[in-house]
Each structure stands twice: as C-alpha cells, then as structure tokens.
C-alpha positions as CSV (number, residue, x, y, z in Angstrom):
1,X,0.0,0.0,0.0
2,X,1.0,3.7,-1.1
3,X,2.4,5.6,1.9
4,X,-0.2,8.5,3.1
5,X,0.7,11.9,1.8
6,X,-2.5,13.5,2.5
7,X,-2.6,12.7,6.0
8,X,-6.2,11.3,5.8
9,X,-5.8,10.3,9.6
10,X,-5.4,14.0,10.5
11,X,-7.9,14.9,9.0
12,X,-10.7,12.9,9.8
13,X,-9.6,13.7,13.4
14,X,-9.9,17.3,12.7
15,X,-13.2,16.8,11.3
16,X,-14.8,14.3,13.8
17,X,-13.4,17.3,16.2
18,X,-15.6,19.6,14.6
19,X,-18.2,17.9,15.9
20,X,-17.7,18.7,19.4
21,X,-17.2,22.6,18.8
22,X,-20.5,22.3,16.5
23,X,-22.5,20.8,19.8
24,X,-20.9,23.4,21.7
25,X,-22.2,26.1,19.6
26,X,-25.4,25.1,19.4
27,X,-25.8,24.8,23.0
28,X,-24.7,29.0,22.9
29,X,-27.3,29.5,20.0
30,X,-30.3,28.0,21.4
31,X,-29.4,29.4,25.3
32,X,-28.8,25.9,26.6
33,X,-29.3,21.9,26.2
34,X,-32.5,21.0,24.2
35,X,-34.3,18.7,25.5
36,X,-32.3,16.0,27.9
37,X,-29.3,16.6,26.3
38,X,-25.9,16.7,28.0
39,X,-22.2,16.3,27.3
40,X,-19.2,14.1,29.1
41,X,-16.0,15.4,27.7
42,X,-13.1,14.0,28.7
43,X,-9.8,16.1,28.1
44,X,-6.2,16.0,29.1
45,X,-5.6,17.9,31.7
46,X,-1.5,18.4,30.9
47,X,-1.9,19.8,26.9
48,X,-0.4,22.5,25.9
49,X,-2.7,25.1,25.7
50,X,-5.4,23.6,28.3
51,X,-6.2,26.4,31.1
52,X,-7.5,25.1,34.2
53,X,-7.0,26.1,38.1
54,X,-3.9,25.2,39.4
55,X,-5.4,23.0,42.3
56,X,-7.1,20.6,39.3
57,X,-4.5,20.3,37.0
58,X,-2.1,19.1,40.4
59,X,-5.2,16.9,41.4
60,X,-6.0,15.8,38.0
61,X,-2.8,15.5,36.4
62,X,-3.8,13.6,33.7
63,X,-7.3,13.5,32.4
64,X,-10.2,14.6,33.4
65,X,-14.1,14.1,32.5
66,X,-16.7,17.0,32.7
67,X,-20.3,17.3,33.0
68,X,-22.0,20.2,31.0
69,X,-25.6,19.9,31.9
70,X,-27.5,21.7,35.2
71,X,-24.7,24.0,36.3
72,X,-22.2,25.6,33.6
73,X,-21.4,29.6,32.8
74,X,-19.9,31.5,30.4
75,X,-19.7,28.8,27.5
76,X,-18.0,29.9,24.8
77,X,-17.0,28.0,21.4
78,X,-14.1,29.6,20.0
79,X,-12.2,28.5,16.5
80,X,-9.6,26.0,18.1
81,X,-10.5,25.7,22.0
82,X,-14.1,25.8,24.2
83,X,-14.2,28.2,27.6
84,X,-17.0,27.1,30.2
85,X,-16.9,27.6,34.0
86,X,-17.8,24.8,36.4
87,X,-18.0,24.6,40.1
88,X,-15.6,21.6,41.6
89,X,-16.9,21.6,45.7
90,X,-18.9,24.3,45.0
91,X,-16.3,26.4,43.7
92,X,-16.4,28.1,40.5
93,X,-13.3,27.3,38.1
94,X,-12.5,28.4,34.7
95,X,-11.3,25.9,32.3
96,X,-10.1,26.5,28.6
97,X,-9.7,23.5,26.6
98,X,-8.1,23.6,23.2
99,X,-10.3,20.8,20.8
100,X,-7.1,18.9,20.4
101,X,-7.0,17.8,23.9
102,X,-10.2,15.9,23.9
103,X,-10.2,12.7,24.1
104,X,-13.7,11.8,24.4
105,X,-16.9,12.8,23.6
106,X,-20.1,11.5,25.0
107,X,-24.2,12.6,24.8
108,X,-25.6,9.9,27.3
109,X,-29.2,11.2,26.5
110,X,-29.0,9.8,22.7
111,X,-25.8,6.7,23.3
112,X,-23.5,9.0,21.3
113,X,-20.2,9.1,21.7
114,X,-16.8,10.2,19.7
115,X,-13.5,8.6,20.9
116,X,-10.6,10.6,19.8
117,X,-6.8,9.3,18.9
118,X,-4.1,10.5,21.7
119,X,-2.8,13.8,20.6
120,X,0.6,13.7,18.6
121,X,2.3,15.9,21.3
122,X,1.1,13.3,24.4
123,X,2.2,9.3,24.7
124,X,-0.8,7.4,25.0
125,X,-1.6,6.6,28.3
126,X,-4.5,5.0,30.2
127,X,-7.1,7.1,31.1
128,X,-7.8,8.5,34.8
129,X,-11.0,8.0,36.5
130,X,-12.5,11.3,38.1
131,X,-15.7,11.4,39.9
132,X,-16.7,14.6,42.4
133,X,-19.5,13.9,44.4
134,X,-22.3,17.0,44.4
135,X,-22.6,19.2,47.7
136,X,-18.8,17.9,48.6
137,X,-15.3,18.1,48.1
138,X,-14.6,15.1,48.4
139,X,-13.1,13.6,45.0
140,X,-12.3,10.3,44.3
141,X,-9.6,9.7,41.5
142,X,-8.2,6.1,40.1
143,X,-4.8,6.5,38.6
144,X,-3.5,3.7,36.3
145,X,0.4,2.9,36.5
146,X,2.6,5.0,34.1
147,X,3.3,8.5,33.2
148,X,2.1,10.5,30.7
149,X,4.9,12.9,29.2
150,X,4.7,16.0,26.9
151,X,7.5,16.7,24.4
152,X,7.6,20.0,25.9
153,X,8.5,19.1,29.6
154,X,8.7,22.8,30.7
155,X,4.9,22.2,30.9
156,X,4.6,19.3,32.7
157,X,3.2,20.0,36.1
158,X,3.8,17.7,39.5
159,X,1.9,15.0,39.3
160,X,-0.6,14.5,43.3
161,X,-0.1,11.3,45.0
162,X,-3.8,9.3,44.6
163,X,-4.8,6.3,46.5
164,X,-4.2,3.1,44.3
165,X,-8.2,2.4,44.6
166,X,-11.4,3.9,45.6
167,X,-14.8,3.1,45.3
168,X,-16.8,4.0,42.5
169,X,-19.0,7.1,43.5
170,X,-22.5,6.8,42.9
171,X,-24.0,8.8,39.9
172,X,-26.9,11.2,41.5
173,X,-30.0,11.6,39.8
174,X,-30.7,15.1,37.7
175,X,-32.7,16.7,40.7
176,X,-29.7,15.9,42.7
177,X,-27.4,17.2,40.6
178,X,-26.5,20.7,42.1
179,X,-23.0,20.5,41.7
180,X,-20.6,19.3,38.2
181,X,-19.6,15.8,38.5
182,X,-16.9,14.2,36.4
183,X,-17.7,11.1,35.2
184,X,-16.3,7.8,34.4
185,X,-15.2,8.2,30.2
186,X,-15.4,4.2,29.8
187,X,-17.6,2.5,26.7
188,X,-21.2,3.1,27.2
189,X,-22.7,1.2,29.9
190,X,-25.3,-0.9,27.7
191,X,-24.3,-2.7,24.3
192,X,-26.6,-0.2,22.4
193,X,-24.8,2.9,23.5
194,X,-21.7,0.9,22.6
195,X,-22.8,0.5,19.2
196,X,-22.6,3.9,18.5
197,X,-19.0,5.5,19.7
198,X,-17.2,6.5,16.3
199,X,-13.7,6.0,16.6
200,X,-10.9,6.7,13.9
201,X,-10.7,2.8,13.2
202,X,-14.4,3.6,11.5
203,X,-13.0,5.0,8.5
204,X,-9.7,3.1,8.4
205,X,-9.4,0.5,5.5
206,X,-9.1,-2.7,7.0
C-alpha cells in the first residue's frame, strides 16, 4: 500500500473534532441543552494550551471528565478551544480547553459518543478515572500505573499522589445534581450505547 501523503488520519480527526465545537455552539445558539441533552468530555488535563486552576491540574494531572448539563457559565466555542466555567466543591473554576485535547466525547441522552486518537504531542496513556460527588469536596480519582509525558517538559506539572483504589461514587440523579460531576469516560454502559462510539478505526481500511 501507497504511503499516506494526504494525512487522511489527521484529517478525519480534525473533522470528527468539529463535531464537538458544532454541539458546543449550538448549545450557545439556542441558550442551553435542548431537551435532555448533556455532554461528558473528557480532556487531558497536561496539553499545551489547556487552562485550568492550578489545584485541578495538580489533582487531576492527567485526564479529566466534565459534565456540562444543570450548572455551567460563560460557554464559549471559539475556532480552536471551548471556555466554560464549572464549580468543583462548590467552587467556581475556569477551564479552557483547546479541541485537540479531547479525548472523548459522549451525549448519554441519545448513546453517542466520539473517541478521539491521543494527541501527537502526548504518549498514550490509560485514562484516569474522576468522579466529584455534588454538595462535597470530596473527589475520588483512580490513577492507572505510568506516566504521561509532553515533548515540551517545561509544561509538565507535579503529578498529586492518589490512593491506588477507591470506590466507584455513585452517579446522583438530575434533581440531585447541584453541583458538576466528572464522570467515568469508559464505553457506554449498555451494548446499544456501545454500538454507536465513532472511533478513527471507522473510517480506516481494513
């Protein structure tokens, strides 16, 4: 087979990207989720260009999964990166994420989801496992063995020291959900959902 000059890869990434800023935008346009719709993305936390509250990106050195659905302000779809504030604990905290550091995708409302190649500038690494349960703190984070490391290590940031287990928080219904909580960014739970994440290996020749 002829090698790849027109980088067909990259740019069904970019495109299948697209998608994400699209949803975000017409979220803005219509002055918040239609109907039951809400979005998990899952982003890594250590990409150049991502700007989150130094507390998380310690905390969450990795990756992290956020819930845009009951609470969210100032959501904003720009060209290359989305800006949203969430509250972690109650807190409010800006985060800017650049499309490129998505990972995931996910619309539990319809079993969508969009699973995204590791960036070029990051190694691939298992994912980390975030959940923050509403009216508290408290955060519970699962950290798989090995590191993640950017090209670039002047950005690298210390990564926290997390317990080697927890238990799996329980996800709160939508009246209880008063507060943003990150959510596990495995394979839909039922086989139906799972029948629809669109992954790179879709439109690859086999």
């Amino acid at each position: 087979m002829s090698q790849d000059l027109m980088n067909y890869d990259q740019m069904t990434q970019l495109a299948l990207r697209g998608v994400v800023r699209d949803a975000i935008r017409r979220v803005i346009r219509e002055d918040g989720l239609p109907g039951a719709h809400h979005f998990y993305i899952t982003f890594l936390t250590r990409y150049p260009g991502v700007d989150i509250d130094g507390s998380l990106a310690e905390k969450y050195a990795d990756e992290i999964t956020i819930v845009i659905e009951h609470q969210y302000w100032d959501l904003k779809a720009n060209a290359d990166s989305f800006e949203v504030t969430l509250k972690f604990g109650g807190v409010p905290k800006f985060l800017s994420v650049p499309y490129t550091a998505v990972t995931r995708f996910h619309d539990p409302s319809v079993g969508f989801a969009l699973q995204f190649d590791p960036p070029e500038q990051m190694e691939p690494n298992p994912q980390t496992l975030v959940s923050i349960a509403p009216n508290s703190s408290e955060k519970v984070m699962l950290k798989p063995k090995g590191k993640v490391k950017l090209k670039d290590k002047k950005t690298a940031l210390k990564k926290s020291d997390a317990p080697k287990s927890a238990p799996a928080a329980k996800k709160p219904s939508p009246d209880q959900l008063s507060d943003i909580a990150a959510a596990p960014a495995d394979a839909p739970a039922d086989s139906e959902d799972a029948s629809k994440v669109v992954s790179l290996d879709s439109f690859r020749k086999k």
